[in-house]
N, CA, C and O of each residue as an XYZ file, in Angstrom:
692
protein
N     -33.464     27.663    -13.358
C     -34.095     26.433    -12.923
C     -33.706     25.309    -13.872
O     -33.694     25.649    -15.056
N     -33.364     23.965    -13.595
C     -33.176     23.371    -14.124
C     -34.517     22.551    -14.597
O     -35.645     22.563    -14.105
N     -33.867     21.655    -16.003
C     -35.211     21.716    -17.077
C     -35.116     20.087    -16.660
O     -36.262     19.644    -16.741
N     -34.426     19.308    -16.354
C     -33.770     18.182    -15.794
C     -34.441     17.350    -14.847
O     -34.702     16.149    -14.784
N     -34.723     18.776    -13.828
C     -34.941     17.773    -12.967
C     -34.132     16.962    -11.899
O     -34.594     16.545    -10.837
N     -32.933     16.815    -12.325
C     -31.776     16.620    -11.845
C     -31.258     16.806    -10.368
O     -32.154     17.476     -9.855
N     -30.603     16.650     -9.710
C     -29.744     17.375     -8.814
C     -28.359     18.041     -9.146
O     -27.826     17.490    -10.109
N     -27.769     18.881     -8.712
C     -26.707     19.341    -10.173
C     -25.364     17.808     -9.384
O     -25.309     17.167     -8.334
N     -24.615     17.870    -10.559
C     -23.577     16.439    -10.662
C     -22.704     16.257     -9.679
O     -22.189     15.153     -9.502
N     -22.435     17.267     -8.947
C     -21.496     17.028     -7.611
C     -22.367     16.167     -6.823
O     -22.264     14.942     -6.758
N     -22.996     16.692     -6.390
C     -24.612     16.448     -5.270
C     -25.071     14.784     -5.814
O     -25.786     14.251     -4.966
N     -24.917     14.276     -6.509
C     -25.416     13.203     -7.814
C     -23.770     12.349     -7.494
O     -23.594     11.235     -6.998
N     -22.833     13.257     -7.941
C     -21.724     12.753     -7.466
C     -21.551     11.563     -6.065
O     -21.536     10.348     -5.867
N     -21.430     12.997     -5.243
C     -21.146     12.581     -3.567
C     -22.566     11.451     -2.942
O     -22.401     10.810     -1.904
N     -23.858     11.362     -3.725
C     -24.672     10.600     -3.347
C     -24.092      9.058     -3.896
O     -24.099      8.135     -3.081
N     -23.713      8.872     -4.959
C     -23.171      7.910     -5.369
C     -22.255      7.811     -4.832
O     -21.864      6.901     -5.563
N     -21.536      7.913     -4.213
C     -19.899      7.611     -3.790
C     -19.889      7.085     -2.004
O     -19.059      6.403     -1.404
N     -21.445      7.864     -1.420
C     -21.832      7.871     -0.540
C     -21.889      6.185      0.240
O     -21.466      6.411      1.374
N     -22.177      4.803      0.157
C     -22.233      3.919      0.252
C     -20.527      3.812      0.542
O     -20.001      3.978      1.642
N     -19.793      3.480     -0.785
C     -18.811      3.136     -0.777
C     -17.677      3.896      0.312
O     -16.756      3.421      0.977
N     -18.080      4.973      0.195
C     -16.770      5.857      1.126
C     -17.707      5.399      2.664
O     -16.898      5.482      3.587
N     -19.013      4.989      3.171
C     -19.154      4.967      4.191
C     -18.552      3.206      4.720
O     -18.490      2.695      5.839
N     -18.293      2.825      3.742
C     -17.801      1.671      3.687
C     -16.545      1.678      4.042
O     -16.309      1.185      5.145
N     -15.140      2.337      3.072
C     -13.980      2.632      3.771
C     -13.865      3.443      5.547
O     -13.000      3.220      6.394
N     -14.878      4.250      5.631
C     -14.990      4.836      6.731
C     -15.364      4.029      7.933
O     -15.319      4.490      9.073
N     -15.685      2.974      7.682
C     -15.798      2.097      8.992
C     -14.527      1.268      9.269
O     -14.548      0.515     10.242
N     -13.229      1.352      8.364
C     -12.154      1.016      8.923
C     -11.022      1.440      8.794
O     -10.000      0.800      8.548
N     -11.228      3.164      9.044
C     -10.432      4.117      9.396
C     -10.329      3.793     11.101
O     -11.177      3.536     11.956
N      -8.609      3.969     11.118
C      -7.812      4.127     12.372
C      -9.017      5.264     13.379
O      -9.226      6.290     12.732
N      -9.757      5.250     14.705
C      -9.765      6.584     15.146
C      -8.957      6.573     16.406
O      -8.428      5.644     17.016
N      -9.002      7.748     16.608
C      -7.513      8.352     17.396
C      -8.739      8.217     18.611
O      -8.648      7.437     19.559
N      -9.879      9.128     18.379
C     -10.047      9.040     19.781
C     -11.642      8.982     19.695
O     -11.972      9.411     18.589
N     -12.570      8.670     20.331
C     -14.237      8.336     20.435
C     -14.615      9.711     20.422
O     -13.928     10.553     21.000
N     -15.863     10.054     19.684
C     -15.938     11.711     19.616
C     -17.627     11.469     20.309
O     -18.165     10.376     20.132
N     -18.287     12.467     21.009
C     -19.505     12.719     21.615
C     -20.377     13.237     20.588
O     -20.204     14.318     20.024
N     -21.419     12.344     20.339
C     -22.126     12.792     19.568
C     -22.570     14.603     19.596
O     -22.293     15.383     20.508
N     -23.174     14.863     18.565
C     -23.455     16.393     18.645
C     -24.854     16.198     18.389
O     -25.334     15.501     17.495
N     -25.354     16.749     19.092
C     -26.971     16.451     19.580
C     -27.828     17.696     19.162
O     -27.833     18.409     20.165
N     -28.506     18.267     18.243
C     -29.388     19.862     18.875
C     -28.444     20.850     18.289
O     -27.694     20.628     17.338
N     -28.551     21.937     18.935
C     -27.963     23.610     18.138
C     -26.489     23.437     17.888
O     -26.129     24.073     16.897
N     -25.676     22.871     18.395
C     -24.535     22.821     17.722
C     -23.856     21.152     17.566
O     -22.869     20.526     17.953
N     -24.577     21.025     17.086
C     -24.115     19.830     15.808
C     -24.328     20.392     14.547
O     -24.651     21.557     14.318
N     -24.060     19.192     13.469
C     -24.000     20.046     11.979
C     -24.009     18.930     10.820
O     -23.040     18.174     10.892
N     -24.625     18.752     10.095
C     -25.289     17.721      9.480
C     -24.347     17.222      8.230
O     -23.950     17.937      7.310
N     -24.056     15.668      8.437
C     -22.830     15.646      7.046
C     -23.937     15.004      6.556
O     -23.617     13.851      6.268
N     -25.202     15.242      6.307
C     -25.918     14.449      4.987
C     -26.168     14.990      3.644
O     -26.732     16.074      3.494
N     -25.959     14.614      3.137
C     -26.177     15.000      1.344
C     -27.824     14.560      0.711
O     -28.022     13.357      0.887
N     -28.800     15.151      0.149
C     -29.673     14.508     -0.129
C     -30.451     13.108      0.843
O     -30.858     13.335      1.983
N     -30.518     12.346      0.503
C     -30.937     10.924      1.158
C     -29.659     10.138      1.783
O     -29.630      8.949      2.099
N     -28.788     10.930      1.868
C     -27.308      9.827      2.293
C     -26.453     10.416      3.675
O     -26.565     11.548      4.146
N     -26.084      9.954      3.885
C     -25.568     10.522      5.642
C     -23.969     10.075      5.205
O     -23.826      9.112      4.451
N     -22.654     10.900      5.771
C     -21.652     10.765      5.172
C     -21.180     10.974      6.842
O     -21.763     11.390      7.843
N     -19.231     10.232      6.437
C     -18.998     10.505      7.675
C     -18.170     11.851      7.592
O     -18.126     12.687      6.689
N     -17.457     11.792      8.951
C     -16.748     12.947      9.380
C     -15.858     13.594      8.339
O     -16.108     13.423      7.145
N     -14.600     14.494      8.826
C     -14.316     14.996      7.309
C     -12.870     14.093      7.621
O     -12.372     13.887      6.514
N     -12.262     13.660      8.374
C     -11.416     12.840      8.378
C     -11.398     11.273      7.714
O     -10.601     10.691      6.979
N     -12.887     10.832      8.450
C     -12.814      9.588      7.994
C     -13.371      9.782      6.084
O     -13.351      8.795      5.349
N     -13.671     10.716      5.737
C     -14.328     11.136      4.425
C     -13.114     11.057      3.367
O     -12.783     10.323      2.436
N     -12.630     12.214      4.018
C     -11.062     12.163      3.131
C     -10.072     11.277      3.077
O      -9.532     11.078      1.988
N      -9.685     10.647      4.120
C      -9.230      8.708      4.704
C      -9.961      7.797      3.342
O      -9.314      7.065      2.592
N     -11.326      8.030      3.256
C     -11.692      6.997      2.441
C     -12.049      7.044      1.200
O     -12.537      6.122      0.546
N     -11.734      8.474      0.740
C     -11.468      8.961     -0.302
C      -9.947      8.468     -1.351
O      -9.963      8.030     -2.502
N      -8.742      8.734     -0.459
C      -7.625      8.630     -0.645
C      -7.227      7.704     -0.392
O      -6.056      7.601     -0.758
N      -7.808      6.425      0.354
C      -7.153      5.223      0.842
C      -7.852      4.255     -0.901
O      -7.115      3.319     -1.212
N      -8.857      4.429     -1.689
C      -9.386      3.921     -2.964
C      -8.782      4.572     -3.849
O      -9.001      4.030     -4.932
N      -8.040      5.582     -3.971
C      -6.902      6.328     -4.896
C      -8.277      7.442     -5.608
O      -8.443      7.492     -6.826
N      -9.004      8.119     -4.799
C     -10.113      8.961     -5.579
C      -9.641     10.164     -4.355
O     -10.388     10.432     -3.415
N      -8.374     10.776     -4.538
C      -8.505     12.554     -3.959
C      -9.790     13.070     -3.796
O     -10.597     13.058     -4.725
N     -10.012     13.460     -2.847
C     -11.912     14.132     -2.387
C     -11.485     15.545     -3.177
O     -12.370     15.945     -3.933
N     -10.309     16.345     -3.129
C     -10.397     17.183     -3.896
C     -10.724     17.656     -5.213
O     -11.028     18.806     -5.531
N     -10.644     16.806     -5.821
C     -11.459     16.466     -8.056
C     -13.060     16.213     -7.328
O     -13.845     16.431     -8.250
N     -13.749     15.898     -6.245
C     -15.113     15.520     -6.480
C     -15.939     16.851     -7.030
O     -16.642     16.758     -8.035
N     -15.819     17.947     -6.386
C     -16.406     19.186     -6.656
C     -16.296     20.148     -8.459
O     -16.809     20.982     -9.205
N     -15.091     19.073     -8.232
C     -14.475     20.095     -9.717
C     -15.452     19.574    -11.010
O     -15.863     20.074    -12.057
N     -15.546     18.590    -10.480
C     -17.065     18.345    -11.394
C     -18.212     19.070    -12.656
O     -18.669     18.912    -13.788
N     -18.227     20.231    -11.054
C     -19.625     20.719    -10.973
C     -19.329     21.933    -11.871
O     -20.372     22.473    -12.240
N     -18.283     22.478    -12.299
C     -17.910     23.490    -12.305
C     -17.548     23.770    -13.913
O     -16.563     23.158    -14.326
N     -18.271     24.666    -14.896
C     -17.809     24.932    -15.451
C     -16.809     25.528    -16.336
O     -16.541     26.638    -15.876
N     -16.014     25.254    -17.588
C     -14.308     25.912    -17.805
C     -14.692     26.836    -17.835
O     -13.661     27.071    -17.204
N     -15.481     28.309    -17.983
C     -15.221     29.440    -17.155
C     -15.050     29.418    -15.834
O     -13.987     29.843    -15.383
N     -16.438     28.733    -14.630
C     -16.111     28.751    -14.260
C     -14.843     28.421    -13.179
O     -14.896     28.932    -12.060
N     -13.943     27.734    -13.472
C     -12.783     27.102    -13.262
C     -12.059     27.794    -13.612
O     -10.994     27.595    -13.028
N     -11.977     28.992    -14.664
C     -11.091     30.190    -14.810
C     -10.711     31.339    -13.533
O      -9.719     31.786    -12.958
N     -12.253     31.483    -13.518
C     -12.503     32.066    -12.574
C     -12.089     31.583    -11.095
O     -11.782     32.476    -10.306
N     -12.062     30.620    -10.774
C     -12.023     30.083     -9.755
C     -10.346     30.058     -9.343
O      -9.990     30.329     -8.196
N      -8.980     29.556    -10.857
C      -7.958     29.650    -10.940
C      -7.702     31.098    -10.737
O      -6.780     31.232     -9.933
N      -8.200     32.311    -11.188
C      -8.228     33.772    -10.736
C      -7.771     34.118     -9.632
O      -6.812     34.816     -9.301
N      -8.904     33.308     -8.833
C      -8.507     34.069     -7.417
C      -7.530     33.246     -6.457
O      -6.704     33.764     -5.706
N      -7.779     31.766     -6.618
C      -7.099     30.556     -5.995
C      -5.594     30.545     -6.749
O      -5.351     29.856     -7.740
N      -4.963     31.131     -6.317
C      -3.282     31.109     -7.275
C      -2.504     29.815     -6.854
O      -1.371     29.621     -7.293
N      -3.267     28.706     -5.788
C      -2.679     27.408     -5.627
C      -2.986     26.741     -6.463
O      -2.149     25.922     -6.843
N      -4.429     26.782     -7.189
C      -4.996     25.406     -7.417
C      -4.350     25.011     -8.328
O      -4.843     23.891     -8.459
N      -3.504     25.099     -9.168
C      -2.701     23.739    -10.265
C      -1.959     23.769     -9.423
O      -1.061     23.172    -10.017
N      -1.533     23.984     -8.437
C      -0.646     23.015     -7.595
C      -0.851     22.027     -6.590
O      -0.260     21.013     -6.221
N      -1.979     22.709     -6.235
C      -2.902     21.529     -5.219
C      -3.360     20.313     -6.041
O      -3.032     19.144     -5.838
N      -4.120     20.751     -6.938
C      -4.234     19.337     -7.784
C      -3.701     18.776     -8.521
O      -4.072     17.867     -9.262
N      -2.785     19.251     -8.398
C      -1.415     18.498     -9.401
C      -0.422     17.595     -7.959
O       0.495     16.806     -8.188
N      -0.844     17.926     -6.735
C      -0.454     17.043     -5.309
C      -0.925     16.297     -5.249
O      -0.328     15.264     -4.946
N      -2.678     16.266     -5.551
C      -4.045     15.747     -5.051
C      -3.543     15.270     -5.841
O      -2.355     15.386     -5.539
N      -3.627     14.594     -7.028
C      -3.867     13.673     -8.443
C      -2.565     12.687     -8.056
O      -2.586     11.507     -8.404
N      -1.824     13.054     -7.569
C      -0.551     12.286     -7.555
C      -1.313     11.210     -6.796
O      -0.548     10.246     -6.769
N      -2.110     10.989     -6.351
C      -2.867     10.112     -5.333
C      -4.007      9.498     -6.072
O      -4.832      8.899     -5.382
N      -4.191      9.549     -7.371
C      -5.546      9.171     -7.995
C      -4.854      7.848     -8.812
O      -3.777      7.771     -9.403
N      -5.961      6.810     -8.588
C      -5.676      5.610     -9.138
C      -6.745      5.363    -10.387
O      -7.859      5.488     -9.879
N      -6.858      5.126    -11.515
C      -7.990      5.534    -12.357
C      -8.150      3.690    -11.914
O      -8.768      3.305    -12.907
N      -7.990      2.694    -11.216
C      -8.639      1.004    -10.570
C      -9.742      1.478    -10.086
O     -10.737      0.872    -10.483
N      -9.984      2.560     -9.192
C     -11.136      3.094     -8.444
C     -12.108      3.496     -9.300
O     -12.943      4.159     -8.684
N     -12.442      3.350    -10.803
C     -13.514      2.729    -11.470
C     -14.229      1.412    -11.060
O     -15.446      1.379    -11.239
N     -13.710      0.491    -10.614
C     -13.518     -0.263    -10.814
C     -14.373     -0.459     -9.926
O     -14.980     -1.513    -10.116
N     -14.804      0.302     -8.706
C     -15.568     -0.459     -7.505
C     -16.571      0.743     -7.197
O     -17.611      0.589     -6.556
N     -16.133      1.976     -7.733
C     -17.230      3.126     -8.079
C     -18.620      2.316     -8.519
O     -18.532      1.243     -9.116
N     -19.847      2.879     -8.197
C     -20.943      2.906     -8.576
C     -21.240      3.626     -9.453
O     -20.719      4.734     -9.318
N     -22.240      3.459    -10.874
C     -22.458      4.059    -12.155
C     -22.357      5.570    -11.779
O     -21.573      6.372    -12.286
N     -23.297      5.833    -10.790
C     -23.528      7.285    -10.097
C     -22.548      8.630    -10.391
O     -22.571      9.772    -10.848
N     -21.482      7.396     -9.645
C     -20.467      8.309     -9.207
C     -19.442      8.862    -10.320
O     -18.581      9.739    -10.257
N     -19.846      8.052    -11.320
C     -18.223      8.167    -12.361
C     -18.398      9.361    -13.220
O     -17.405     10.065    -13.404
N     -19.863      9.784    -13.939
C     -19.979     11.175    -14.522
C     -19.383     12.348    -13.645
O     -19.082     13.380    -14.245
N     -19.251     12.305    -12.728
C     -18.517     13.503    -11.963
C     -17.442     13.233    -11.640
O     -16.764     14.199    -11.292
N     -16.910     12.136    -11.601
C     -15.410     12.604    -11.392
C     -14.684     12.069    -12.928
O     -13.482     12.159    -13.179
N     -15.323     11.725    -13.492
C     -14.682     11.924    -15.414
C     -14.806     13.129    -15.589
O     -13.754     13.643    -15.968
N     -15.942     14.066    -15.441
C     -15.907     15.413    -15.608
C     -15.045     15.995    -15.161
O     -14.561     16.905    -15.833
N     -14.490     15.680    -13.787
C     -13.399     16.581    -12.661
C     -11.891     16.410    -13.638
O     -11.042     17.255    -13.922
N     -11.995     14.933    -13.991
C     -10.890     14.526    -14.713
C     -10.229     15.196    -15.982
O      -9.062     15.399    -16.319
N     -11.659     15.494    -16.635
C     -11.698     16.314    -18.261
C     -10.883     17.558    -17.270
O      -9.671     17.698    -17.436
N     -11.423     18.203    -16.517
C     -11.350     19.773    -16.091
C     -10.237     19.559    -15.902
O      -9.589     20.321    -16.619
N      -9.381     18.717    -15.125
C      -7.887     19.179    -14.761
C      -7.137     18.513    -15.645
O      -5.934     18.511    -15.383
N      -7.547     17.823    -16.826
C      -6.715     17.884    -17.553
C      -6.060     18.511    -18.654
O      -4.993     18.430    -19.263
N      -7.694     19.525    -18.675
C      -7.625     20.959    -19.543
C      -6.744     22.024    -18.877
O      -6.327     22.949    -19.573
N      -6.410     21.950    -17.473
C      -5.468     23.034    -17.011
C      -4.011     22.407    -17.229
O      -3.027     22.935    -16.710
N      -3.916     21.239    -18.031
C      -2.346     20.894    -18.301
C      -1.604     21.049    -17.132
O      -0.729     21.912    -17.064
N      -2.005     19.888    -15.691
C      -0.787     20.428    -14.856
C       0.040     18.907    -15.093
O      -0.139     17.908    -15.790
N       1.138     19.414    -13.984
C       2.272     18.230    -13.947
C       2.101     17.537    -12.465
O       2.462     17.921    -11.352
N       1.256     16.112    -12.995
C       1.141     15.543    -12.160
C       2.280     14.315    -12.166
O       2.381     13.562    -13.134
N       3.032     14.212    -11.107
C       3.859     13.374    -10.546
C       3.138     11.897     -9.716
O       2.981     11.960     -8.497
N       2.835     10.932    -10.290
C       2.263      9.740    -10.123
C       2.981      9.430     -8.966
O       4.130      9.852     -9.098
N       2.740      8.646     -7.436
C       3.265      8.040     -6.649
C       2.956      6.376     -6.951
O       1.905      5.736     -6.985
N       3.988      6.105     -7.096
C       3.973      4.631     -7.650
C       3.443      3.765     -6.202
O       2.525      2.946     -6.232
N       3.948      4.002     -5.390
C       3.813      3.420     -4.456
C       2.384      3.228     -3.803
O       1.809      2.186     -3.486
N       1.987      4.541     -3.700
C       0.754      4.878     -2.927
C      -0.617      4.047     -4.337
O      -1.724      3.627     -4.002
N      -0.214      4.035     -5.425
C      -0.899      3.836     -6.384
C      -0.865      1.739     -6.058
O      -1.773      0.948     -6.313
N       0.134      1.522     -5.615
C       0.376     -0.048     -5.633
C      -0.694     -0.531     -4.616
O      -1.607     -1.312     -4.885
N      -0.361      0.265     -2.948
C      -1.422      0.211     -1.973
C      -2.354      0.225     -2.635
O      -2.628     -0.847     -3.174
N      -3.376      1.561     -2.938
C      -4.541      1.401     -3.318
C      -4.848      0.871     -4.466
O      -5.966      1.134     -4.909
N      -4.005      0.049     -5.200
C      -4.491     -1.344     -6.375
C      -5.162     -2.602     -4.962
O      -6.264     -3.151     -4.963
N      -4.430     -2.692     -4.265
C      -4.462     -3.729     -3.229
C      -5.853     -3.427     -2.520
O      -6.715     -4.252     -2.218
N      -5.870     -2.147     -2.339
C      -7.484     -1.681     -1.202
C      -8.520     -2.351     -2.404
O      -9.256     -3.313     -2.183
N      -8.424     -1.673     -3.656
C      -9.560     -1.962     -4.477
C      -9.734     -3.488     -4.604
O     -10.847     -3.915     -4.295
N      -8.881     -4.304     -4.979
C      -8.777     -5.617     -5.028
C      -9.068     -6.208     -3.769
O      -9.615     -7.294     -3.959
N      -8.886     -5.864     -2.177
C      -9.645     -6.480     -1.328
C     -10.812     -6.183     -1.116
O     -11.427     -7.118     -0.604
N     -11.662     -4.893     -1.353
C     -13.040     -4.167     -2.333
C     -13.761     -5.021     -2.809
O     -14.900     -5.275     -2.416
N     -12.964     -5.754     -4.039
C     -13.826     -6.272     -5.174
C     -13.951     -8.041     -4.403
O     -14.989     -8.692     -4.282
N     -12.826     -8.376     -4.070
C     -13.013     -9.809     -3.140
C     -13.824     -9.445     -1.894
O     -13.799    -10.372     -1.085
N     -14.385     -8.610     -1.569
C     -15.328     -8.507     -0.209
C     -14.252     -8.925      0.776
O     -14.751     -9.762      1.527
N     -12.664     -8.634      1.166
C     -11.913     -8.615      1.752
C     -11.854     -7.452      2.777
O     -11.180     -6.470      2.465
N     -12.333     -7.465      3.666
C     -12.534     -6.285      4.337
C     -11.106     -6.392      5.508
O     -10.006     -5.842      5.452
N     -11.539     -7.092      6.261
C     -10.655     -7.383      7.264
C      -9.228     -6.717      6.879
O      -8.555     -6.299      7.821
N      -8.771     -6.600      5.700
C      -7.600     -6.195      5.765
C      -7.769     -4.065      5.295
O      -6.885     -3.220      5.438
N      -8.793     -3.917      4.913
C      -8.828     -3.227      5.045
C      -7.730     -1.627      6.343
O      -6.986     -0.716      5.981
N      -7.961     -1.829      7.032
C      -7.282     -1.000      8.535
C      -6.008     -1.136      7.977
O      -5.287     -0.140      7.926
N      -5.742     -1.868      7.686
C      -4.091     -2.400      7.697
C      -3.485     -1.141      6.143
O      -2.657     -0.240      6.014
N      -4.241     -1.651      5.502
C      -3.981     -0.954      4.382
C      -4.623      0.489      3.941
O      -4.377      0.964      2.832
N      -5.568      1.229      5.011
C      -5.426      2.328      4.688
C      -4.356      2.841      5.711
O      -3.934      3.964      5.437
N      -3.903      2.340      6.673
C      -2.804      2.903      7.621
C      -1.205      3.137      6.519
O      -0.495      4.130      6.366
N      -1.133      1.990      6.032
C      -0.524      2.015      4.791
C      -0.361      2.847      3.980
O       0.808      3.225      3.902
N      -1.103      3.347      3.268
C      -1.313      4.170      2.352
C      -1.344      6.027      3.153
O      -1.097      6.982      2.416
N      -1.567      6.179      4.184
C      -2.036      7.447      5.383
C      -0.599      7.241      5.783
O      -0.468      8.162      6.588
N       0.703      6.550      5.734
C       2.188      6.845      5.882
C       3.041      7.053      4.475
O       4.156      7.518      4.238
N       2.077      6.535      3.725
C       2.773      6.799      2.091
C       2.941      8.471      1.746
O       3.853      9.242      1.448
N       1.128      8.534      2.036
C       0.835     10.121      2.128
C       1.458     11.523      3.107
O       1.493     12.732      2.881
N       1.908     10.661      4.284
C       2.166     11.040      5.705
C       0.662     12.678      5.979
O       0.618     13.860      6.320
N      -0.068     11.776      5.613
C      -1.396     11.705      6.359
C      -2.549     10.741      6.309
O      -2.569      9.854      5.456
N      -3.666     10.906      7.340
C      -4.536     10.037      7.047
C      -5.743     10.353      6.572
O      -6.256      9.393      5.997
N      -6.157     10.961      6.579
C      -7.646     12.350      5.659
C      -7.624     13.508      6.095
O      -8.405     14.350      5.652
């Protein structure tokens, strides 16, 4: 039991981040209008007090602010367990050594206090596994530009520039 009080730091994490990514998520490209899910098979993207979107537009607005959704969890996780976890997962320094190539450390910059103890933590963790992350200059230039129309309350251009950045990647979340 925790002595805290707390919620543990992912959960604390994703509540903080929650605003802002529902923010990029309202000007994600959608392909097509989806029917709400009503009753026994729907399935709840809320976290605590916060309602999140889909996992497309989630990861879209994750990666379009240069913050990989993949480091949010790694957070939570202590360097055993992260040993453990490298054990059985024989990708993960390679996945996040893909994922990171996409991380802009500007996305401080428009983060909420909330949010930044967990993904500095995620940050410490993969930088203790020493991988080789290959920076995309490019994709890093876009999302200087997302954050900077962010911080000017520039929205409108928003669409434009996560489409941008979702061909850099050649995906979109």
């Amino acid at each position: 039991m925790r002595s805290s009080g707390k919620p543990p730091l992912s959960k604390r994490t994703v509540e903080g981040l929650a605003e802002t990514i529902n923010l990029f998520a309202r000007y994600v490209p959608r392909r097509r209008m989806r029917k709400l899910h009503i009753g026994l098979f729907g399935y709840s993207r809320r976290i605590g007090k916060v309602s999140l979107p889909r996992a497309i537009g989630f990861c879209s607005a994750c990666y379009s602010m240069g913050l990989p959704p993949e480091i949010l969890g790694l957070g939570a996780l202590s360097s055993q367990e992260l040993r453990a976890l490298e054990s059985i997962y024989r990708n993960l320094r390679v996945d996040l050594a893909l994922a990171l190539r996409y991380f802009n450390a500007r996305v401080f910059e428009i983060l909420p206090k909330e949010a930044k103890e967990g993904i500095l933590r995620a940050l410490d963790l993969a930088s203790a596994l020493d991988l080789s992350v290959e920076e995309d200059p490019d994709h890093k230039e876009v999302t200087a530009r997302v954050i900077r129309a962010v911080k000017n309350q520039n929205y409108g251009v928003l669409p434009e520039l996560i489409v941008e950045a979702g061909l850099l990647r050649r995906f979109l979340g």
